[in-house]
C-alpha positions, -999 to +999 in steps of 0.1 A: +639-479+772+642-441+761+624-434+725+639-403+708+626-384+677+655-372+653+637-367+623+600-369+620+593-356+582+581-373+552+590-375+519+615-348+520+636-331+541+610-295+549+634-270+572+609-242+584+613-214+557+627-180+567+592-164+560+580-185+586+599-178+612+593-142+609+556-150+610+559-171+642+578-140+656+553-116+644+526-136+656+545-138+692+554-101+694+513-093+690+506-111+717+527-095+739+511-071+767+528-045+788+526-069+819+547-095+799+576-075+803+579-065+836+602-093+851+623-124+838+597-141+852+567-125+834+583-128+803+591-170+807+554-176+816+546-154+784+569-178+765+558-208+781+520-196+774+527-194+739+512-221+715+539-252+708+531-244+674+545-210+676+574-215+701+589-238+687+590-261+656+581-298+652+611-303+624+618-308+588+644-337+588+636-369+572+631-401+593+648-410+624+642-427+653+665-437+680+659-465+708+685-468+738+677-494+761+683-500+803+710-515+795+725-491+774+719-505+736+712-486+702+689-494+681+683-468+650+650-475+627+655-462+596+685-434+584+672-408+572+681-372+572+678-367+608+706-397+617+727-366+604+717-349+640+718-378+659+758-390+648+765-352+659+750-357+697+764-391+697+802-378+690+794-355+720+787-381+747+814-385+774+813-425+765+795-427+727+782-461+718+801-483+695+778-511+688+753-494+665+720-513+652+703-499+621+669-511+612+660-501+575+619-503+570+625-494+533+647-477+509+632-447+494+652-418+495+638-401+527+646-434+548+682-436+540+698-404+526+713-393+558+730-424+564+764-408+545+768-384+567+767-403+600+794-397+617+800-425+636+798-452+604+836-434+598+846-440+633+872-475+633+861-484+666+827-484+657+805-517+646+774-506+626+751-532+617+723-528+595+689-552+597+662-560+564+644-588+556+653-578+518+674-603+506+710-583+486+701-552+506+736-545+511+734-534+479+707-515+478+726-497+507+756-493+490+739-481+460+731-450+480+768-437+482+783-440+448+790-419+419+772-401+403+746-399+432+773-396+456+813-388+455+823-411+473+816-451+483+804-469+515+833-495+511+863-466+507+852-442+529+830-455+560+858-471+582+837-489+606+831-524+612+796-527+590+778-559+589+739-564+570+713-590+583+690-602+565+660-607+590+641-642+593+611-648+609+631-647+644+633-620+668+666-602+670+681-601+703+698-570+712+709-572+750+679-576+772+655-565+740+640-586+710+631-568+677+604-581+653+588-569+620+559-574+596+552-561+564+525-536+557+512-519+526+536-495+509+548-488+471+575-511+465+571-527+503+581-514+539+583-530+574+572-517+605+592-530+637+583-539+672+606-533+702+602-550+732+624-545+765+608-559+800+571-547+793+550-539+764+562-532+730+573-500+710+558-503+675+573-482+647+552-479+613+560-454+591+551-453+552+519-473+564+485-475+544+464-488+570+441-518+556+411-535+566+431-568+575+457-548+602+424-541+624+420-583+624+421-599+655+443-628+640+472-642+658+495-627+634+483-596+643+477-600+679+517-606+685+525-579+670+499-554+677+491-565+710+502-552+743+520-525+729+528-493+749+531-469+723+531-465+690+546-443+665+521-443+632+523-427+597+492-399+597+505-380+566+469-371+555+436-361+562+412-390+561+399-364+526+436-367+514+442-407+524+408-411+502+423-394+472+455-408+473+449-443+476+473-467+470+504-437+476+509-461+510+503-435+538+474-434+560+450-403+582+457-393+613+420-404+620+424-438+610+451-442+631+428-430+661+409-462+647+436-483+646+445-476+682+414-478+695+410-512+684+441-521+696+441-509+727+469-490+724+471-459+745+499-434+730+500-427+699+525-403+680+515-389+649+545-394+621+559-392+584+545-352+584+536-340+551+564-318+538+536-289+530+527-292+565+536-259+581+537-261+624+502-246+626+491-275+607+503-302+627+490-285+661+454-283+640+456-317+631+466-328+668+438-312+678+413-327+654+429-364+662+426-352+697+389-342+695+382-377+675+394-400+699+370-384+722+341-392+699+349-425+695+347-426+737+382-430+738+392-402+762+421-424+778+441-418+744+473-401+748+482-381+709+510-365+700+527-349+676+563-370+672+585-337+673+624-337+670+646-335+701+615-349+725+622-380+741+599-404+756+603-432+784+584-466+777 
């Protein structure tokens, strides 16, 4: 199965600021020596040479993640603004998908305000189905496109076929791949989901607060955490931050080294970015996650910064 990132943020939508693009071009243009110029090709290796921090940004939409699977399935976790993005590539495939599975970890605003302008939820042909183990989420849902939040309604305006499950204790079957969930520590409550297609699982916890009981070899845990490929793992903070903001429901980009060092997990992508985070940030606290894992004797670890438009092959 391909993982793609469509929004990565937290909290709030954070587009990079006019200011700072001119810095990142600044900072670019000083750089530059009299042999980077000389030939197309001397000024792509200068390009490619450049920091990813620099060239480049890791995003500012809200979270997104899309999953397609070998045999050609969607599965969407979670709608914020990024699914905005990802309705617009969709509606430019030669053959766009129509059977369209949304997985909702919770319903703060940054996890399901782009969901009213997804494109393909106003498409006829299309059947959207959205997954919670909340029981009355529908409403919740609806609640998000109504007046005076919104102009217009879910039930007048969104033409598709749209169906809500409420999600059991059973794994959801969609095509060759089963998706499960468990609840983790969060204001008000969030899932996380696991994806599994033919291999190891794909595990997707945003808006975590990592606790003592997660790193617990029980069998709970162990079927969810256990033989799991990759991971995608809220690091909003510093461990200093995580320390002073107890109980906000996010966790440090170190304790996630923890957590997947004891797990046995070997990638891990950094998520849920602060919204004060600039790009230079990010790359800084890559590195520092980077450097940790190698104290810890876990050079194997693979840590990444989830960054919008990447995809990745599990």
């Amino acid at each position: 199965m391909i993982v793609r990132f469509w929004g990565v943020r937290g909290s709030i939508p954070s587009p990079i600021s006019p200011e700072a693009i001119r810095g990142k071009i600044a900072s670019a243009i000083q750089r530059i020596r009299p042999a980077d110029l000389a030939s197309p090709l001397t000024r792509q290796r200068f390009l490619a040479d450049l920091p990813p921090w620099l060239f480049g940004t890791y995003g500012g939409n809200s979270a997104c993640i899309e999953i397609r699977t070998q045999d050609q399935h969607q599965i969407i976790l979670d709608a914020g603004s990024g699914i905005r993005e990802l309705g617009y590539a969709m509606a430019k495939e030669p053959h766009p998908v129509t059977d369209i599975h949304v997985f909702i970890t919770h319903f703060h605003y940054d996890h399901l305000q782009g969901l009213p302008f997804f494109g393909p939820a106003y498409n006829p042909a299309a059947n959207v189905t959205f997954y919670s183990p909340v029981e009355g989420f529908d409403a919740i849902v609806r609640e998000h496109m109504a007046p005076p939040y919104f102009p217009v309604t879910m039930d007048d305006t969104m033409r598709s076929n749209i169906n809500f499950v409420v999600l059991d204790g059973n794994p959801v079957e969609i095509g060759a791949a089963q998706v499960t969930w468990r609840p983790h520590k969060h204001p008000g409550g969030a899932v996380a989901y696991r994806v599994v297609e033919s291999g190891p699982g794909f595990v997707f916890s945003t808006d975590t607060e990592l606790q003592e009981s997660d790193f617990q070899k029980t069998t709970e845990n162990t079927a969810f955490y256990g033989n799991v490929d990759m991971i995608v793992l809220d690091s909003q903070y510093t461990l200093g931050e995580a320390i002073q903001k107890y109980d906000w429901g996010h966790s440090s980009f170190s304790l996630g080294v923890d957590f997947v060092t004891a797990w046995n997990i070997p990638k891990l992508f950094l998520y849920h970015h602060d919204p004060v985070y600039d790009d230079h940030r990010l790359y800084k606290n890559l590195q520092s996650a980077r450097w940790y894992a190698r104290s810890l004797g876990n050079a194997e670890l693979e840590v990444y910064i989830s960054e919008e438009g990447v995809e990745v092959e599990i």
